[in-house]
N, CA, C and O atoms as a printed pandas DataFrame, in Angstrom:
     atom_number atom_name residue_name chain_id  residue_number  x_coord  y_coord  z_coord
0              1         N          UNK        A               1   -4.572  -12.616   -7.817
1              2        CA          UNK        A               1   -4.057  -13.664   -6.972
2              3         C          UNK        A               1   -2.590  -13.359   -6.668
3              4         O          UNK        A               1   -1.753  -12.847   -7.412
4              5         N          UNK        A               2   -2.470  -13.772   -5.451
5              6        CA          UNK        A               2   -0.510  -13.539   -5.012
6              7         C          UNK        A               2   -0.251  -14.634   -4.123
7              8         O          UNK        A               2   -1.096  -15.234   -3.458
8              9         N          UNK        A               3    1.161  -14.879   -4.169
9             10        CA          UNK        A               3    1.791  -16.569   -3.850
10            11         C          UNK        A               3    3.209  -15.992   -3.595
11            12         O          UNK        A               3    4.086  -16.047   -4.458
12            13         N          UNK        A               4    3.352  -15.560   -2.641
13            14        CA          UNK        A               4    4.793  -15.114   -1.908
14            15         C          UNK        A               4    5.538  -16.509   -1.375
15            16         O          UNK        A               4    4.984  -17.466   -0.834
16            17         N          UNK        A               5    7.315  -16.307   -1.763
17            18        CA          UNK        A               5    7.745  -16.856   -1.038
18            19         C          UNK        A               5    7.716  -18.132   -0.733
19            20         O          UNK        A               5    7.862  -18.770   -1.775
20            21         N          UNK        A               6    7.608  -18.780    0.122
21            22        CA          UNK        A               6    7.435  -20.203    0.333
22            23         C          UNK        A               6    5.927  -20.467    0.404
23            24         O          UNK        A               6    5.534  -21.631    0.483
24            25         N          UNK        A               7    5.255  -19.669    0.385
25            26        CA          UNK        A               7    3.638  -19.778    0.155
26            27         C          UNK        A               7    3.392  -21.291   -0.731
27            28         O          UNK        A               7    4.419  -21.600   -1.335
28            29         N          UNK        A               8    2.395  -22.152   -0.896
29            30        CA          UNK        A               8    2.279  -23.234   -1.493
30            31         C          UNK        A               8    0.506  -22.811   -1.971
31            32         O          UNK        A               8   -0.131  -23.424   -2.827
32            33         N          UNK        A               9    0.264  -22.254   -1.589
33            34        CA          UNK        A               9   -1.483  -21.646   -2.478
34            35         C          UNK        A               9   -1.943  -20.137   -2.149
35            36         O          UNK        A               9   -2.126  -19.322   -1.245
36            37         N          UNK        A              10   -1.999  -20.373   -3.644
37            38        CA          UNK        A              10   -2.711  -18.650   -4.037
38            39         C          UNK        A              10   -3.613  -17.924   -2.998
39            40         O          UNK        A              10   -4.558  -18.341   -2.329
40            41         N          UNK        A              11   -3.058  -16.781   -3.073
41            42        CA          UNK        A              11   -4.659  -15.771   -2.022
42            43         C          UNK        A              11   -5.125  -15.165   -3.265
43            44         O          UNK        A              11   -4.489  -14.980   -4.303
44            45         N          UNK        A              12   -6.709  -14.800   -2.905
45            46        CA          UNK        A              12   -6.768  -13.660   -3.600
46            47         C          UNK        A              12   -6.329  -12.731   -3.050
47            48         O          UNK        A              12   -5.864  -12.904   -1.924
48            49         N          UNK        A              13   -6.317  -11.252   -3.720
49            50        CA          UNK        A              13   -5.503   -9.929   -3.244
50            51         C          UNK        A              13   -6.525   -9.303   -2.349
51            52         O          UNK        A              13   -6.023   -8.292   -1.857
52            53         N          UNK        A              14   -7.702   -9.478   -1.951
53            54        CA          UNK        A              14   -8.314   -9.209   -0.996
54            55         C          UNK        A              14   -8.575   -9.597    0.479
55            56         O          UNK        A              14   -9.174   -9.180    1.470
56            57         N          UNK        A              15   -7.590  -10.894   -0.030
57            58        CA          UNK        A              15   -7.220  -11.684    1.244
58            59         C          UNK        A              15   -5.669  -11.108    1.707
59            60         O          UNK        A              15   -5.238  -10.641    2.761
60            61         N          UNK        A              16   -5.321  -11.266    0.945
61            62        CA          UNK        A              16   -3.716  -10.473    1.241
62            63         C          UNK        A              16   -3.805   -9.060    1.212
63            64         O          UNK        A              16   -2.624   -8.713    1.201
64            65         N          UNK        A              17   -4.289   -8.354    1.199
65            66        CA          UNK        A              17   -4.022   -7.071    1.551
66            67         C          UNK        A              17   -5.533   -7.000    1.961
67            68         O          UNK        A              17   -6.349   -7.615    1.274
68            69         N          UNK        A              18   -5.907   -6.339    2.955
69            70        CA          UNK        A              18   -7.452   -6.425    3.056
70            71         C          UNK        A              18   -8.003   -4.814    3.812
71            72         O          UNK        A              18   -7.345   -3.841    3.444
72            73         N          UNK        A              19   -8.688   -4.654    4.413
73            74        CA          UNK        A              19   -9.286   -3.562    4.927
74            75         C          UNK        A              19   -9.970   -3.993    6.296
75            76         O          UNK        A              19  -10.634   -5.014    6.475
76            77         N          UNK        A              20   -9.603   -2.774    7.441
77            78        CA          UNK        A              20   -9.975   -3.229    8.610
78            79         C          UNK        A              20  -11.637   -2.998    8.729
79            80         O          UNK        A              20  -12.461   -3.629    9.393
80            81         N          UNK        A              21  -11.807   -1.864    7.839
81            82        CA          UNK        A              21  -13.150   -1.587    8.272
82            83         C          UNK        A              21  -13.473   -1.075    6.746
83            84         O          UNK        A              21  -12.612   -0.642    5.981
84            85         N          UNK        A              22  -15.234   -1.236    6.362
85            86        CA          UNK        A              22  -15.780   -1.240    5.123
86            87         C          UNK        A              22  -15.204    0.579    4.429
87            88         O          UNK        A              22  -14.875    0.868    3.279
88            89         N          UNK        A              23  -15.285    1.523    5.725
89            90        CA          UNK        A              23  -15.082    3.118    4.661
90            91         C          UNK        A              23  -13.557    3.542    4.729
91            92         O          UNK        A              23  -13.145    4.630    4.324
92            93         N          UNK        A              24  -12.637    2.382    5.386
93            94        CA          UNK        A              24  -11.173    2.562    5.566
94            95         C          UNK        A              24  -10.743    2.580    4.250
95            96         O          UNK        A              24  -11.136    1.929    3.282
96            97         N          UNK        A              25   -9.385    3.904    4.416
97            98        CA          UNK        A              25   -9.041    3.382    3.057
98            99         C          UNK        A              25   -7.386    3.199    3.645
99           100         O          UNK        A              25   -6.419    3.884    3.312
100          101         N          UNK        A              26   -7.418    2.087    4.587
101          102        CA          UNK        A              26   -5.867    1.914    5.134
102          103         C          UNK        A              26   -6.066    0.380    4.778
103          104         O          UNK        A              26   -7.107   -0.242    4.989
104          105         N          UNK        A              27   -5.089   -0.056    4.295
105          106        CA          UNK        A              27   -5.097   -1.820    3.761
106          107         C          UNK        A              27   -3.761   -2.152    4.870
107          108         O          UNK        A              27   -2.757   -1.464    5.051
108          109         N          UNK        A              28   -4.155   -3.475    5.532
109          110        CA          UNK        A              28   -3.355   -4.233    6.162
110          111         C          UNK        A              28   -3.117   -5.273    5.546
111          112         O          UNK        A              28   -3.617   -5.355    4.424
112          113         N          UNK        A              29   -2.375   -6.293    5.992
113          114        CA          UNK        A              29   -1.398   -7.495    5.377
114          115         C          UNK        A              29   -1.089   -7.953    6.224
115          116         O          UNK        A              29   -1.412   -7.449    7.300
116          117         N          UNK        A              30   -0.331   -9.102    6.195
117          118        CA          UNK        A              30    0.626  -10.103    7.266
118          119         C          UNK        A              30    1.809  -10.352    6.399
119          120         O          UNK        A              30    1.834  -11.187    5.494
120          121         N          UNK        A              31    2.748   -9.598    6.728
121          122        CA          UNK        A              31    4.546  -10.199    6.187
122          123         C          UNK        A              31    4.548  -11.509    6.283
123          124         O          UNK        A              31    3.880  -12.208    7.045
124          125         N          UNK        A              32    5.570  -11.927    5.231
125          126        CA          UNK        A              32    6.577  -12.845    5.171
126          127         C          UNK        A              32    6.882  -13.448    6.744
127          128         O          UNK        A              32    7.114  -14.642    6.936
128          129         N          UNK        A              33    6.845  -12.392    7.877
129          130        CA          UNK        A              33    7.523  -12.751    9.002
130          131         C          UNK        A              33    6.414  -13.243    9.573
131          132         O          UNK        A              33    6.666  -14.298   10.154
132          133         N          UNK        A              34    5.138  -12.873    9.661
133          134        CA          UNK        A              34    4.094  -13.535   10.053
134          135         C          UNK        A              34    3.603  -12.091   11.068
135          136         O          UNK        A              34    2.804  -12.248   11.991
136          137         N          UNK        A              35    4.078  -10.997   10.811
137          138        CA          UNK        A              35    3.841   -9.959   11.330
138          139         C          UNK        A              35    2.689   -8.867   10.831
139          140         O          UNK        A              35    3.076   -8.427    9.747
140          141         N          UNK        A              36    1.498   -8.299   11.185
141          142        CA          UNK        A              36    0.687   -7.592   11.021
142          143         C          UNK        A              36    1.311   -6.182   10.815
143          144         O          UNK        A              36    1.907   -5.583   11.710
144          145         N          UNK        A              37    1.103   -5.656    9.430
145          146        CA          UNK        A              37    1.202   -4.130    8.679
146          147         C          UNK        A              37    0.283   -3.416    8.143
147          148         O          UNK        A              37   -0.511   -3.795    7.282
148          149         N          UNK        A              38    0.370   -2.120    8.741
149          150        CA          UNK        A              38   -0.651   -1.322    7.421
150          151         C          UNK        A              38   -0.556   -0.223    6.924
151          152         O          UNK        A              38    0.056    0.730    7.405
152          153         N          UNK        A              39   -1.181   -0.254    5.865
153          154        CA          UNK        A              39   -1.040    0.749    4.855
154          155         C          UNK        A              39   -1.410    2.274    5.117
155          156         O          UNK        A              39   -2.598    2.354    4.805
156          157         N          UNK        A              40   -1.051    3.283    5.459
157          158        CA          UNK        A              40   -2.243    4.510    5.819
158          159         C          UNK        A              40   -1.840    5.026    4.308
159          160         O          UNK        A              40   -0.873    4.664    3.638
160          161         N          UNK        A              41   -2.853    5.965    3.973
161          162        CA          UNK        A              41   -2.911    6.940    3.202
162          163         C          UNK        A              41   -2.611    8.095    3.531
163          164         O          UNK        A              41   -3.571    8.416    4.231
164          165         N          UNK        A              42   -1.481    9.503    3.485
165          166        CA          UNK        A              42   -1.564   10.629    3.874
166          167         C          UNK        A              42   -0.177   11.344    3.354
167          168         O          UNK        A              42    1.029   11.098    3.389
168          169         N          UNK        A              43   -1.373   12.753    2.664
169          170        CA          UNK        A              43   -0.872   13.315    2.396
170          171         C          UNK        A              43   -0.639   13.026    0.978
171          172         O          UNK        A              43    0.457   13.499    0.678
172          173         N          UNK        A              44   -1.186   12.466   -0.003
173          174        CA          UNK        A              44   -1.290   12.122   -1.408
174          175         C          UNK        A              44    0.135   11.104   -1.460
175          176         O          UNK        A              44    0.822   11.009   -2.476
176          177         N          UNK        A              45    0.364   10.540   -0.465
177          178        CA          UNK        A              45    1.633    9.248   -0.421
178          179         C          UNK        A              45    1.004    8.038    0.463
179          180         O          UNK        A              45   -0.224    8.059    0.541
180          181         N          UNK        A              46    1.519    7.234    0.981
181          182        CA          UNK        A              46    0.942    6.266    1.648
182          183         C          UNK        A              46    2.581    5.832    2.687
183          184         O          UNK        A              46    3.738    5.812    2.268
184          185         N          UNK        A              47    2.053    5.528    4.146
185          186        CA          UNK        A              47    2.881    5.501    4.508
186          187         C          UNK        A              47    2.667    3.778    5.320
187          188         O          UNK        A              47    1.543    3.286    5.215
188          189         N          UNK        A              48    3.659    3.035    6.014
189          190        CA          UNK        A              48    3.466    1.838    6.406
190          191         C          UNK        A              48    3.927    2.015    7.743
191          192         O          UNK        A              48    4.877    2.679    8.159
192          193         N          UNK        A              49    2.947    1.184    8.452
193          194        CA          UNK        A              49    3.035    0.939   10.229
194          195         C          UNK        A              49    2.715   -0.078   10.784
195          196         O          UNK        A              49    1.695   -0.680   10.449
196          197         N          UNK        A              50    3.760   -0.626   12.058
197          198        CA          UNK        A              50    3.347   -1.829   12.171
198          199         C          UNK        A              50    2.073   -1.672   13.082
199          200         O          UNK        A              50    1.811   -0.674   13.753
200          201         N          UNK        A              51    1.291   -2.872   12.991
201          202        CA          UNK        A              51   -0.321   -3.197   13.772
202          203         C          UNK        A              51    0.086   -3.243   15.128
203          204         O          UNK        A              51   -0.455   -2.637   16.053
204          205         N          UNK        A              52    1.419   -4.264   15.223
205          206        CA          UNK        A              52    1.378   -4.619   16.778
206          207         C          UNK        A              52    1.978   -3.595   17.380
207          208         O          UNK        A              52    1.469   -3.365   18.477
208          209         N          UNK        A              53    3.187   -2.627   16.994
209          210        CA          UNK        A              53    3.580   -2.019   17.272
210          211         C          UNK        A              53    2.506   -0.487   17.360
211          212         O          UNK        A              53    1.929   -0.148   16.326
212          213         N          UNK        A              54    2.354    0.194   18.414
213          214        CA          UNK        A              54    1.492    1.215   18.269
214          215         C          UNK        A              54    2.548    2.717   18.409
215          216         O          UNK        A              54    2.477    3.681   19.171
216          217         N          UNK        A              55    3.386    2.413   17.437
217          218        CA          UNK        A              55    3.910    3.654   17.763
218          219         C          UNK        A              55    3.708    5.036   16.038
219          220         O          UNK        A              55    3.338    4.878   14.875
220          221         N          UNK        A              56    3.903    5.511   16.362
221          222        CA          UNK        A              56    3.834    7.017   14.775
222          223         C          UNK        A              56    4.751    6.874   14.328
223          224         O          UNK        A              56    4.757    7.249   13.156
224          225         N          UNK        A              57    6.209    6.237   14.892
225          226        CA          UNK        A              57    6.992    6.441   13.199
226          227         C          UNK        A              57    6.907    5.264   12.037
227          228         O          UNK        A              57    7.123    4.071   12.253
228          229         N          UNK        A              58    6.600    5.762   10.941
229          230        CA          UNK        A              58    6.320    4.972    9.887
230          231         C          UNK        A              58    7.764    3.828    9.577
231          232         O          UNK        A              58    8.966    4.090    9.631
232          233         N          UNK        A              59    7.246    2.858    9.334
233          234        CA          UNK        A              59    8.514    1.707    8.650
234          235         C          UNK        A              59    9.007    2.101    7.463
235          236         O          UNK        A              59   10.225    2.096    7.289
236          237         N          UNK        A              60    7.950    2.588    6.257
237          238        CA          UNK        A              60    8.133    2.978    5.151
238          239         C          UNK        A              60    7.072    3.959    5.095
239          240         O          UNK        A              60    5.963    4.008    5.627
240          241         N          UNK        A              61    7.918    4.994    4.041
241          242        CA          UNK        A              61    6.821    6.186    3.266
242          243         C          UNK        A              61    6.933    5.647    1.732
243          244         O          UNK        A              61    7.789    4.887    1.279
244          245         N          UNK        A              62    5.973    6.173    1.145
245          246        CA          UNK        A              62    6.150    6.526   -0.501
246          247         C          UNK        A              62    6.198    7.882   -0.867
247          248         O          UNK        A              62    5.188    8.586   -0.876
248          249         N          UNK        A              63    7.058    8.191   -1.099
249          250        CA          UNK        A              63    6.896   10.219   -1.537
250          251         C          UNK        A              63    6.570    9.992   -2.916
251          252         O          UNK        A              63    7.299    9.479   -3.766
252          253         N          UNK        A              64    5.218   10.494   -3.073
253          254        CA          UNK        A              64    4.727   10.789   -4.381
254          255         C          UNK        A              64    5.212   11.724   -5.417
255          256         O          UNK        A              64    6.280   11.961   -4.853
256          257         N          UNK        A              65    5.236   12.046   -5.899
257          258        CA          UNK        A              65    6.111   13.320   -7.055
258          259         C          UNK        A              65    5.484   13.482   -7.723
259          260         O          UNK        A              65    4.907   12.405   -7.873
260          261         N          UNK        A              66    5.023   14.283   -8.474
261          262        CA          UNK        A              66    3.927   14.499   -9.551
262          263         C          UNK        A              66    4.842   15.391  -11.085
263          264         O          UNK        A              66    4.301   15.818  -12.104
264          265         N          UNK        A              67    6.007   15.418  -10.800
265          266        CA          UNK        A              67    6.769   15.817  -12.196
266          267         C          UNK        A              67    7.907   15.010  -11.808
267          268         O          UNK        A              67    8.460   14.875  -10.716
268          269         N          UNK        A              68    8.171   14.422  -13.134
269          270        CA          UNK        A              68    9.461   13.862  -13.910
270          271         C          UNK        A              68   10.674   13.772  -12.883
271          272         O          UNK        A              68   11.143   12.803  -12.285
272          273         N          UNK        A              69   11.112   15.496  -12.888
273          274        CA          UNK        A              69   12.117   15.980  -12.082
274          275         C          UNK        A              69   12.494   15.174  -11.180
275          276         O          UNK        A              69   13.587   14.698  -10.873
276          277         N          UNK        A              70   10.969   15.029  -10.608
277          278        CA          UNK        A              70   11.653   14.432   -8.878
278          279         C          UNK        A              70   11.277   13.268   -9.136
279          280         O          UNK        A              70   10.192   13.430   -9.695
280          281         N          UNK        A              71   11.544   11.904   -9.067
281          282        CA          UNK        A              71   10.901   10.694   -9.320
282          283         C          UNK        A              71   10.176   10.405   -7.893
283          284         O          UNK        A              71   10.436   11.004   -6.849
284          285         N          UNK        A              72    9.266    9.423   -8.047
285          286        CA          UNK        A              72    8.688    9.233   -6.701
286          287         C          UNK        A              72    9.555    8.072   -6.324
287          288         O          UNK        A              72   10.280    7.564   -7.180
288          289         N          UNK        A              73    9.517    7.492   -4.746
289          290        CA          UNK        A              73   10.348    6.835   -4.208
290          291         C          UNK        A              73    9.859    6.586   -2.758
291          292         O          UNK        A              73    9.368    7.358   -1.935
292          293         N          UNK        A              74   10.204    5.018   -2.698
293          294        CA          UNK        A              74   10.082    4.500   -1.212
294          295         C          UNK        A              74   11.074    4.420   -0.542
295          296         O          UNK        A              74   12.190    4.053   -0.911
296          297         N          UNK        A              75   10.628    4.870    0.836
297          298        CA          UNK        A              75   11.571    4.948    1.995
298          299         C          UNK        A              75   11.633    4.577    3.151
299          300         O          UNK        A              75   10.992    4.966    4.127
300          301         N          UNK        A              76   12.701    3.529    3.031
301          302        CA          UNK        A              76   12.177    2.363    4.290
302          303         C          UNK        A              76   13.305    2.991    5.536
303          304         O          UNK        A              76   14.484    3.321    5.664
304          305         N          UNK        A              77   12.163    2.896    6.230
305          306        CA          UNK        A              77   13.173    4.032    7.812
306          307         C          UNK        A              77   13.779    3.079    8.689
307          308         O          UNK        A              77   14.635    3.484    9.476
308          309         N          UNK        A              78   13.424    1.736    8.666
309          310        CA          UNK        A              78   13.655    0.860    9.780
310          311         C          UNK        A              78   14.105   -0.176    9.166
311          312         O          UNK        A              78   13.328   -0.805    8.447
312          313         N          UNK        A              79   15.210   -0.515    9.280
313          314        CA          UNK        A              79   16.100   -1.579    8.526
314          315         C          UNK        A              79   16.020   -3.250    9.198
315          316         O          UNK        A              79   16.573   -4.219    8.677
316          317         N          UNK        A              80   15.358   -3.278   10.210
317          318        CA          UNK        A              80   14.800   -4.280   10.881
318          319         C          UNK        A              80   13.605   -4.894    9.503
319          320         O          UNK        A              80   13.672   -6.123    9.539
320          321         N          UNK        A              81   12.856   -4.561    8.662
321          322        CA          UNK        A              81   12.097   -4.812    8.286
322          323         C          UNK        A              81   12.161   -5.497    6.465
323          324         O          UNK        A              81   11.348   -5.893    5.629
324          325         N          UNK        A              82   13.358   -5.348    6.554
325          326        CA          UNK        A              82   14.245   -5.717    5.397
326          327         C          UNK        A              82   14.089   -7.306    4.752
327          328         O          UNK        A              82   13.968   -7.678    3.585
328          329         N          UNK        A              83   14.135   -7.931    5.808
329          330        CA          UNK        A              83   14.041   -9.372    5.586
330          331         C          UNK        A              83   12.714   -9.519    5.097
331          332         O          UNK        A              83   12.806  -10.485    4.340
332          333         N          UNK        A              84   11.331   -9.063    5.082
333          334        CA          UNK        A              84   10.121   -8.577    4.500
334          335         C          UNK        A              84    9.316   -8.199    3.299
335          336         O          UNK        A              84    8.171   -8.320    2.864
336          337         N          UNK        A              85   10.576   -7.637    2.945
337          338        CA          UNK        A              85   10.609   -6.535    2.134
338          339         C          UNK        A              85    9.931   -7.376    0.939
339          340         O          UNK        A              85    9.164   -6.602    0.366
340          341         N          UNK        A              86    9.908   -8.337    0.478
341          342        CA          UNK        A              86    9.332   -8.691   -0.727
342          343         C          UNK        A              86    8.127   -8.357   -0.320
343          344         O          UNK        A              86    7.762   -7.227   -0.646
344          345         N          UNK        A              87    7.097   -9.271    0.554
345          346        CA          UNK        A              87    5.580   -8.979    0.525
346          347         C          UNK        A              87    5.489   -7.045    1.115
347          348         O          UNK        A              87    4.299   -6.904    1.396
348          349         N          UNK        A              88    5.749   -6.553    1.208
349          350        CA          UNK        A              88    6.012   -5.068    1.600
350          351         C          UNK        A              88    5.454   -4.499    0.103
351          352         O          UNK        A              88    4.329   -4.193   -0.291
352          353         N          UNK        A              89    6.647   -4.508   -0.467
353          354        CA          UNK        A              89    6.844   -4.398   -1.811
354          355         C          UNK        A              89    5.152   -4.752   -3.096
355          356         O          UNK        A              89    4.550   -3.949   -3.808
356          357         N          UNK        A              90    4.970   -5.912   -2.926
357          358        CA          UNK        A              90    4.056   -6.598   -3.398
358          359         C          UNK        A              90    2.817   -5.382   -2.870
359          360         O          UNK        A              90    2.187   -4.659   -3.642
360          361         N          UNK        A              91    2.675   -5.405   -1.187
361          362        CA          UNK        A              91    1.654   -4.647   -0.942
362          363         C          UNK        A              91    1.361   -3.511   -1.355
363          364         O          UNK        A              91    0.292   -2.962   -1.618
364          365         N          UNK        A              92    2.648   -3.135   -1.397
365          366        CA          UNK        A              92    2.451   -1.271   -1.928
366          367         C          UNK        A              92    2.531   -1.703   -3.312
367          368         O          UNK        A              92    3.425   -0.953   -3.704
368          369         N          UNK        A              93    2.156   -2.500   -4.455
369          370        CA          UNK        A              93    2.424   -2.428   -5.829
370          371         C          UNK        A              93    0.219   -2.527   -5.913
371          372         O          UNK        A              93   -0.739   -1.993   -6.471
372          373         N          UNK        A              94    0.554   -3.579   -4.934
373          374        CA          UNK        A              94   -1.318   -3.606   -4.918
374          375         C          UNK        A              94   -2.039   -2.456   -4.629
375          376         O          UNK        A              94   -3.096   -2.104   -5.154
376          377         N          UNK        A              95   -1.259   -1.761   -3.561
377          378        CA          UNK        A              95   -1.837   -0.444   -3.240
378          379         C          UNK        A              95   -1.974    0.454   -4.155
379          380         O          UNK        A              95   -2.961    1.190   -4.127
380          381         N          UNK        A              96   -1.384    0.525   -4.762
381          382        CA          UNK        A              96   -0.724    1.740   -5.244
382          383         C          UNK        A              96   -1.832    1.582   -6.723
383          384         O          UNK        A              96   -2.552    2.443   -7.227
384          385         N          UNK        A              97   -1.620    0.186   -7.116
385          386        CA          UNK        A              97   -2.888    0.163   -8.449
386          387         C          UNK        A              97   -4.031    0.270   -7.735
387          388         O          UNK        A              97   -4.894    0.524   -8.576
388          389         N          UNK        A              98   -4.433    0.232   -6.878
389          390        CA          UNK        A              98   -5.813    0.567   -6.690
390          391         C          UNK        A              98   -6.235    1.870   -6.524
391          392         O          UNK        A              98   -7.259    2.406   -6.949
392          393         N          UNK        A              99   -5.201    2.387   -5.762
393          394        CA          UNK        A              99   -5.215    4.258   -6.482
394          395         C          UNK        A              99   -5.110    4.642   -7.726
395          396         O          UNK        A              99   -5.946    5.425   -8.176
396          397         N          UNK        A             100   -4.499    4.363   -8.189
397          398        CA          UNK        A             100   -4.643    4.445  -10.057
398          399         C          UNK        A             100   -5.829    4.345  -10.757
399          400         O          UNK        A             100   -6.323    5.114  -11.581
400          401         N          UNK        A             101   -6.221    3.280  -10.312
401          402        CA          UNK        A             101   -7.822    2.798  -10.601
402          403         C          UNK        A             101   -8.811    3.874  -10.313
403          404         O          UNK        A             101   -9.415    4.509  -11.178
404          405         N          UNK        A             102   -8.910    4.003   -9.204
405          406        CA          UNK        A             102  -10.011    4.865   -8.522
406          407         C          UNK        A             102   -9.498    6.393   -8.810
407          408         O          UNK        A             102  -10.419    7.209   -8.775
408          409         N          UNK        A             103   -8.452    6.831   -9.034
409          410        CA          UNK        A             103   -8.336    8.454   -9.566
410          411         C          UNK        A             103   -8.457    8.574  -10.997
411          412         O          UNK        A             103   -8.487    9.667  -11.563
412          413         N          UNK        A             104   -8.558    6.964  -11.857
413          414        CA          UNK        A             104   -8.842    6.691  -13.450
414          415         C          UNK        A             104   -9.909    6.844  -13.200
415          416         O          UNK        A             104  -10.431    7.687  -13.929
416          417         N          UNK        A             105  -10.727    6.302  -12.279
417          418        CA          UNK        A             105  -12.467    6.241  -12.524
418          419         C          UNK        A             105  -13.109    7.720  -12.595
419          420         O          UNK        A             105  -13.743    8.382  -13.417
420          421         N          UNK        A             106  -12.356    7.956  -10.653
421          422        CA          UNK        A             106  -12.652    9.405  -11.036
422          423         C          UNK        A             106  -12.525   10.309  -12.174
423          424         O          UNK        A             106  -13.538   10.799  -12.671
424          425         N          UNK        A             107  -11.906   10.448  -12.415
425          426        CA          UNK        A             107  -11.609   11.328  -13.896
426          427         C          UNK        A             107  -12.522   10.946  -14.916
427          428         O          UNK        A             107  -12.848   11.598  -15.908
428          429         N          UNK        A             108  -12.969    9.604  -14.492
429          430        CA          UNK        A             108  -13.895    9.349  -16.131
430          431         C          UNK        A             108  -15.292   10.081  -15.686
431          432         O          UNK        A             108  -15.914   10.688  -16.558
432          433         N          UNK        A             109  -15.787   10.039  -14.379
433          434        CA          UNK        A             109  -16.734   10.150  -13.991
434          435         C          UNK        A             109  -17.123   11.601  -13.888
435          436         O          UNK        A             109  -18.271   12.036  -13.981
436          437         N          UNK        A             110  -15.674   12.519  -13.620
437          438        CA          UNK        A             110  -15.850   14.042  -13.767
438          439         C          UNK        A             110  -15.698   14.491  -15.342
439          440         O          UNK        A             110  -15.855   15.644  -15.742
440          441         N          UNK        A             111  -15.480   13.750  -15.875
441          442        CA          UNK        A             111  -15.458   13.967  -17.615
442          443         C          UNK        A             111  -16.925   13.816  -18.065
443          444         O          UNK        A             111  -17.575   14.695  -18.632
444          445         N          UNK        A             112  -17.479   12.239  -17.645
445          446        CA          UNK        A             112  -19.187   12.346  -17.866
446          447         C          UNK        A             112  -19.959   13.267  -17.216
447          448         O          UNK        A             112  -20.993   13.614  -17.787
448          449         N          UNK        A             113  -19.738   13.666  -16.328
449          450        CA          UNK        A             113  -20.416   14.701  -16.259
450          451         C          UNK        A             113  -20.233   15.912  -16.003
451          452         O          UNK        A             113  -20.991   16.713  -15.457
452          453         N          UNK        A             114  -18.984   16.071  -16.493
453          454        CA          UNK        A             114  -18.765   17.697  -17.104
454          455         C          UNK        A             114  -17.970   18.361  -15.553
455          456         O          UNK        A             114  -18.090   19.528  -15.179
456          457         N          UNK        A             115  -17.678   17.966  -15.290
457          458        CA          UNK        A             115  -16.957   18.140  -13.839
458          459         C          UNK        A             115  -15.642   18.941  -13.977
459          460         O          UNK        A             115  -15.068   18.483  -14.965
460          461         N          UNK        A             116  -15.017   19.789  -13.505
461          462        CA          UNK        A             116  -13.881   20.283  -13.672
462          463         C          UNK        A             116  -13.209   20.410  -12.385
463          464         O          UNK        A             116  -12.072   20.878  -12.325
């Protein structure tokens, strides 16, 4: 469940972050501002774009890192989007565990059956 902001009742997280289509794996949302966002996946990071806006440059990336060295980190390109930024935030925390999840499963599932 999530309750942003001046929100006065709970969503579930499938309501707040949701999926446009059943084999998508891009999750959309509605900001704080009342504005339509979504999530793409690419490139083992996830990047954010607005719905209404149809243009390619991303609002935010996540650069993934996979050693220590480099920490991973979000990068918000468009400073217009700032005022937002909490449910943004929230979305990519939801996102981001549900990848966790599903590359945990995987792994259990290439372990049961001997998968390398």
């Amino acid at each position: 469940m999530v309750k942003l902001g001046g929100e006065t009742e709970w969503r579930r997280l499938d309501t707040f972050l949701y999926r446009s289509s059943w084999l998508s794996s891009s999750r959309s949302f509605v900001g704080n501002n009342g504005k339509e966002y979504r999530w793409k996946v690419k490139n083992g990071g996830v990047v954010l774009h607005s719905v209404s806006h149809k243009t390619r440059t991303p609002l935010v990336t996540f650069h993934r890192h996979y050693r220590k060295k480099h920490p991973s980190y979000l990068e918000v390109h468009d400073p217009s989007i700032l005022h937002t930024l909490d449910s943004i935030i929230v979305s990519f925390l939801i996102m981001e565990r549900k990848r966790r999840d599903e590359e945990a499963e995987n792994a259990a599932v290439d372990g049961a059956t001997g998968a390398v």
